[in-house]
C-alpha positions in Angstrom: 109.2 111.4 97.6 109.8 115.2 98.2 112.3 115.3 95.6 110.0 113.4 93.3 106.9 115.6 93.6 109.0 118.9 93.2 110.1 117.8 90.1 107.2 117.1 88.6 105.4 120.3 89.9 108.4 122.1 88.9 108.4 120.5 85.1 107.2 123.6 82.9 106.0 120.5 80.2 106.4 116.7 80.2 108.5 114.6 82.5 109.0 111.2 83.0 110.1 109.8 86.5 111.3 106.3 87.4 111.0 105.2 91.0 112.0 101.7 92.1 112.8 100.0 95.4 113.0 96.1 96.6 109.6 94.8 98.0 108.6 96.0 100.9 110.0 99.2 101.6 107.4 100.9 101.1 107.0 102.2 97.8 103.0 102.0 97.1 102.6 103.9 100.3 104.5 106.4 98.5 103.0 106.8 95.5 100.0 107.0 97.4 101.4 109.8 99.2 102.3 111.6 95.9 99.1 110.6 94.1 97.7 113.0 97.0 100.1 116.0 96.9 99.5 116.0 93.3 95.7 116.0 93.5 95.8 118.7 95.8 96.8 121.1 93.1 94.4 122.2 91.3 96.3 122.4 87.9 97.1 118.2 87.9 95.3 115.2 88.2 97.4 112.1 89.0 96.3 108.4 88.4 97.8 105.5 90.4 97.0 102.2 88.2 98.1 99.0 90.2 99.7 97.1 87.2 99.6 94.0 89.4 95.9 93.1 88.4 96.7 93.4 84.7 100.0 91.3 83.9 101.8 88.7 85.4 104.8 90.7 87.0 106.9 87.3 87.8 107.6 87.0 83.7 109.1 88.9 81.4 107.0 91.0 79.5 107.4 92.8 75.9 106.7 96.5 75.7 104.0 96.3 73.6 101.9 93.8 75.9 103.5 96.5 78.9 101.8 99.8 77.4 98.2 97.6 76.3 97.8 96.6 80.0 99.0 100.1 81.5 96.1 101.9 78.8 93.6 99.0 80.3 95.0 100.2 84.1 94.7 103.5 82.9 91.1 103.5 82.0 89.7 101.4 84.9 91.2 103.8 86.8 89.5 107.1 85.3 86.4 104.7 85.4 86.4 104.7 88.8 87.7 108.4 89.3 85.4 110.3 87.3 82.2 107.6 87.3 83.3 107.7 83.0 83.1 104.5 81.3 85.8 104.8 79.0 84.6 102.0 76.4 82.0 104.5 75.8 84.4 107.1 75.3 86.3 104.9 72.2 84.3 102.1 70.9 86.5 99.4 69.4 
């Protein structure tokens, strides 16, 4: 996770990392872990969203319906962050 964290603090614009593992080894604890280092700065603000609320992750799913339910994550979790309630933010 060491790795993973210096390369995003390192990134001088955007990156995107993938991190995978089989179940059980450990991997929410961490993203946790990471959520944390990166909060600690004061120049980031990392989000953990637990997709496993939003879609059914023993299907297949289609990228569209992927990136709908990881803005609904998203949101909930900013909503609970900052006390914002992000339908008021953009009313649809």
């Amino acid at each position: 996770m060491k790795d993973l964290a210096d390369t995003i603090e390192w990134s001088t614009g955007e990156s995107a990392q993938l991190f995978s593992g089989f179940r059980g080894t450990g991997k929410s604890t961490e993203l946790r872990r990471l959520e944390q280092r990166l909060n600690a700065r004061e120049d980031t603000v990392a989000f953990l969203c637990d997709m496993q609320q939003h879609m059914n992750l023993n299907t297949s799913v289609e990228i569209s319906d992927f990136l709908i339910s990881m803005a609904g994550a998203f949101g909930e979790e900013v909503e609970k962050r900052l006390g914002v309630d992000h339908e008021l933010l953009h009313p649809c």
